[in-house]
N, C-alpha and C positions, 0 to 999 in steps of 0.2 A: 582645588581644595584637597587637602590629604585625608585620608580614610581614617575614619573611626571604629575605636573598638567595641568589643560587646560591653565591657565594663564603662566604656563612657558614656554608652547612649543611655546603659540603666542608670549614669547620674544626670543626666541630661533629664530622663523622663520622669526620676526618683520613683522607680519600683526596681525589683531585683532583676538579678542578670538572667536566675533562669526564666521567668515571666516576659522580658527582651525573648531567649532563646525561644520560647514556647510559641510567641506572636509569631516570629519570623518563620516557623516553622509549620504557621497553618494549625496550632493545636486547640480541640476541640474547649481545651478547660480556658481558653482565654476569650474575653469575649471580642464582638469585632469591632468595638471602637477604642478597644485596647491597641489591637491589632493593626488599626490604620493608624494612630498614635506614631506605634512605631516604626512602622512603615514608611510613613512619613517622613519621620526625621531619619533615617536609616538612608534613604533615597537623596533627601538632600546633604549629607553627608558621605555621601560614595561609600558606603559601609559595604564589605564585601567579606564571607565570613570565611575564617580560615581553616579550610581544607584540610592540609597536613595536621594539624591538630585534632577534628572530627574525626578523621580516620583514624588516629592512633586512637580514638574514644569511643568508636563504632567499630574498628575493627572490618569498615568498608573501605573503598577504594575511590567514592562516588562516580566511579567511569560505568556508563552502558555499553555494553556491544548492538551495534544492529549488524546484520547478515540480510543481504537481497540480492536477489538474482543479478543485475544490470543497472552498474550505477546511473547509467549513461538513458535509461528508461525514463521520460518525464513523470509517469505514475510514479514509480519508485522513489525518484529524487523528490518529489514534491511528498513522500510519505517521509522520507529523511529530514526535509525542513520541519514540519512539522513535529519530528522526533525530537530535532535540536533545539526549536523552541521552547517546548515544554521540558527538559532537560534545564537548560539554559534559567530557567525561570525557577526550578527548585536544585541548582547549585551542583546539577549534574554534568559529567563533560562527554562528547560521544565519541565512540573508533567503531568505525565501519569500514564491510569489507564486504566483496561481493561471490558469490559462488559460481555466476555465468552458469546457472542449471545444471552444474557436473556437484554430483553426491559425494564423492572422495573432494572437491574443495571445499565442499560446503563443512564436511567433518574437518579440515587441516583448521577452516577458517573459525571453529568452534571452539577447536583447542588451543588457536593462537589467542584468543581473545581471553581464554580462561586463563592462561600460563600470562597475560597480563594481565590479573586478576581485575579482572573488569565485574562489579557486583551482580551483572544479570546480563540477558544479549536478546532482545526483539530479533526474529527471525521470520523472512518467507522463505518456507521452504522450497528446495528446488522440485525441480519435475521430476527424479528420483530420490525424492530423497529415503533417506532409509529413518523407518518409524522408531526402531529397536532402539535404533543410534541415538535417535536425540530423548526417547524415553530413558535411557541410562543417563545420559547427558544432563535432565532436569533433576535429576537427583541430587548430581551436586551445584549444577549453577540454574538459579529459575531461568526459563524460558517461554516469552509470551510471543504467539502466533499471530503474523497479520498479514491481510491480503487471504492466502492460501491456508483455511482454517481445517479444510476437513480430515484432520488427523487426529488420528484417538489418543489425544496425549491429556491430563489433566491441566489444564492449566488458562490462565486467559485468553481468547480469542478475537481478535475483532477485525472485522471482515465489511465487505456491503451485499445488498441484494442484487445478486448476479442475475439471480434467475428471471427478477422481476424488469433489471437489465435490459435483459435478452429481448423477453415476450416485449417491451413496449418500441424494441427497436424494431423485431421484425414485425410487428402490426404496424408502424411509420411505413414501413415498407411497401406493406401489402395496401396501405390507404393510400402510397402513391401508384397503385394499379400494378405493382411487383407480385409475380406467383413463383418466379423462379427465382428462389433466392438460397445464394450458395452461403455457408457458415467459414470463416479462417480461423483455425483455432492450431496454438503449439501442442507437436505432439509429447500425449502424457502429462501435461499440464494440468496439475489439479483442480484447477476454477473450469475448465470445460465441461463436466457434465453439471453443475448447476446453470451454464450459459445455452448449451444445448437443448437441456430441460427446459427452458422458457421459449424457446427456438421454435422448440417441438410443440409443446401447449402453443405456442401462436398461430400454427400451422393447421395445429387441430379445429381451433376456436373460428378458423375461416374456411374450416371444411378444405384445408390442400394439405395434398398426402404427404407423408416425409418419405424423402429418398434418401437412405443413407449414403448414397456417393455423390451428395448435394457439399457433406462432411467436408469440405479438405484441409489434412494436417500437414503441417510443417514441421520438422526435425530444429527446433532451435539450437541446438546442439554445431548445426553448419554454419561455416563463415559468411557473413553478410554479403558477399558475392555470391556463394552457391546458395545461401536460404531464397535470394530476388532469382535468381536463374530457376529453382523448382518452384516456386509462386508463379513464377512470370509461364513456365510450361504446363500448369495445372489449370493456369485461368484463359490461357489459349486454346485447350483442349474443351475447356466448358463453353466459348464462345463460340467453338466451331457447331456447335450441337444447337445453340441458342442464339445467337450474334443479337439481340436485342430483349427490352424487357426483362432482363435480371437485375437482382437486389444483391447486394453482398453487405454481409455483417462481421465486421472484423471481431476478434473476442481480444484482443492488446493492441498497445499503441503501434508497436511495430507494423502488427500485421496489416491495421488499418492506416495508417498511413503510406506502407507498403504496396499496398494494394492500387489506392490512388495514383501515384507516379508509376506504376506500373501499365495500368489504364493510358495514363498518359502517352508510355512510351509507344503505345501500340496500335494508335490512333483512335481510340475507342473514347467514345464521346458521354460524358459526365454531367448531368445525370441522364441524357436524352438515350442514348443507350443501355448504362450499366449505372443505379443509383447505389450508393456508398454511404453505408453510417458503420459507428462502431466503438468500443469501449475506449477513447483515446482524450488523456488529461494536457495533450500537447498544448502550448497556448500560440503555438502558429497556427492550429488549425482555422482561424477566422481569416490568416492571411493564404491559403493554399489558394491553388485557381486550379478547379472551382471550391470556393470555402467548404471544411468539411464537415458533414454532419456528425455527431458526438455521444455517448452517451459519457456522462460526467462521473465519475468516482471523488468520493470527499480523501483524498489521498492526504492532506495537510493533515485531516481532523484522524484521519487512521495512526499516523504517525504521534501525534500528541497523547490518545487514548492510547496509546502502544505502550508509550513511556507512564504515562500516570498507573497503569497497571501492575507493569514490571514494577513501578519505586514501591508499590502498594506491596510488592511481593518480598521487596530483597527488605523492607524495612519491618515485617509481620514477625509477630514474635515466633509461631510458628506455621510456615507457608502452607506446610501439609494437611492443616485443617482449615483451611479459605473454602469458602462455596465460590470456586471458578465459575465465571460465564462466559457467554459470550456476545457481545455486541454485532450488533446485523447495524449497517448505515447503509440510506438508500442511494441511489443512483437519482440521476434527472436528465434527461431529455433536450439538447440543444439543433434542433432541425437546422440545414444552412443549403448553400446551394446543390451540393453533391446528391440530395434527394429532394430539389424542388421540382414539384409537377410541371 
């Protein structure tokens, strides 16, 4: 069936064209059975609104930029569907590009998206990133933060409870009779002291001391043969001290998955030795052997509230008087064999 214009559907439904525009556009003065009217017939005629004309009329671009550290990170990518959905769904189109945690890409990767005048750019920031840079930066393209919110920038935020995270994974821990339990967290990574934070209240709440060289960081920064080569000699060194009875809580998917096949590689026995849970959105994790325990991130829903934010920004008559917030989404809890008793 060939596509319909906006002039034909408002003679199709006989009311005017900008009452069509106004429905299709989610606006408050229409009401909503206005709105599924045209909806309706919009959908059964493959109506698809034109772009190049909107922009000459808005003076937008309708393109997003997203910026994340690792395309290739199931957390990430599954915040990217989510981005492209809700995009996808009010007429937005996305370019993405990744920083791999170095600050000088993540700025080239800012300015390449701007110089294609992309209306706004969802960003996590990297592990340095520089504040100054992207507070100059939101002045002239809005920028809304997610995942890695704690920077003092004004703007949307939306994140989940890291902290609370942490605490319910290392209390799994301790309730499978784990007192010794080591944290993997990227170094400089700004989600680690809300995940350490809960870490540490758990440890308090069971009466067991924190050791900070319990801590061990990882340089993400190194190539994925020397990041498993310093993981693999840091968790050798803690098992020579302990060889049974420890917990390990990964704080990213890498690291927690990393950890597991590392285990593997070194004959250390899972959970009966060394029990494994940790922040990782992977969906192999129920096929690993032994299957991994998880704490879940809503990374799909971060990605949608990413974009409904940003559109709310680049679309505001003027941005600089919004009452920014920021959204906290929880985590939940998927126990599996890697920490069964």
């Amino acid at each position: 069936m060939c596509a319909i214009t906006l002039k034909e559907l408002a003679a199709k439904l006989e009311i005017s064209v900008s009452t069509v525009s106004k429905a299709l556009n989610n606006s408050f003065e229409i009401s909503e059975e206005t709105k599924e009217r045209v909806r309706k017939l919009a959908q059964e005629h493959n109506y698809r609104p034109n772009i190049l004309a909107k922009s000459l009329k808005t003076g937008r671009s309708n393109s997003i930029g997203v910026i994340i550290p690792y395309l290739g990170n199931p957390f990430q990518s599954q915040v990217l569907e989510g981005a492209h959905q809700a995009a996808f769904e009010r007429n937005y189109k996305l370019v993405f590009m990744q920083s791999r945690e170095n600050a000088l890409w993540e700025q080239e990767s800012l300015n390449t998206l701007q110089q294609q005048n992309v209306d706004g750019i969802i960003i996590t920031p990297s592990a340095n990133s520089d504040l100054n840079y992207l507070k100059e930066f939101h002045q002239s393209c809005p920028l809304v933060l997610v995942d890695r919110i704690d920077f003092d920038l004004e703007t949307f935020k939306i994140g989940v409870n890291s902290e609370k995270g942490a605490y319910e994974a290392t209390q799994h821990l301790i309730d499978t009779g784990r007192k010794h339990i080591l944290v993997l967290c990227g170094l400089n990574v700004g989600i680690n002291q809300q995940r350490i934070s809960g870490y540490t209240k758990a440890l308090l709440a069971n009466f067991i001391p924190f050791q900070k060289e319990n801590i061990i960081q990882v340089d993400y920064g190194l190539s994925r043969i020397d990041l498993i080569k310093n993981l693999t000699q840091k968790l050798q060194e803690k098992l020579k001290l302990q060889p049974e009875g420890i917990g390990i809580l990964g704080t990213t998917d890498t690291l927690t998955v990393s950890a597991l096949g590392i285990l593997a590689n070194l004959g250390v026995q899972v959970p009966k030795q060394v029990a494994v849970i940790g922040f990782a959105n992977t969906e192999a994790a129920e096929s690993l052997n032994p299957s991994l325990s998880t704490i879940i991130q809503p990374a799909f829903e971060i990605g949608q509230k990413g974009v409904e934010k940003l559109i709310q920004l680049i679309e505001s008559k003027d941005r600089f008087k919004i009452d920014f917030n920021t959204t906290i989404l929880d985590t939940h809890i998927v126990p599996r064999n890697s920490t069964k008793v």
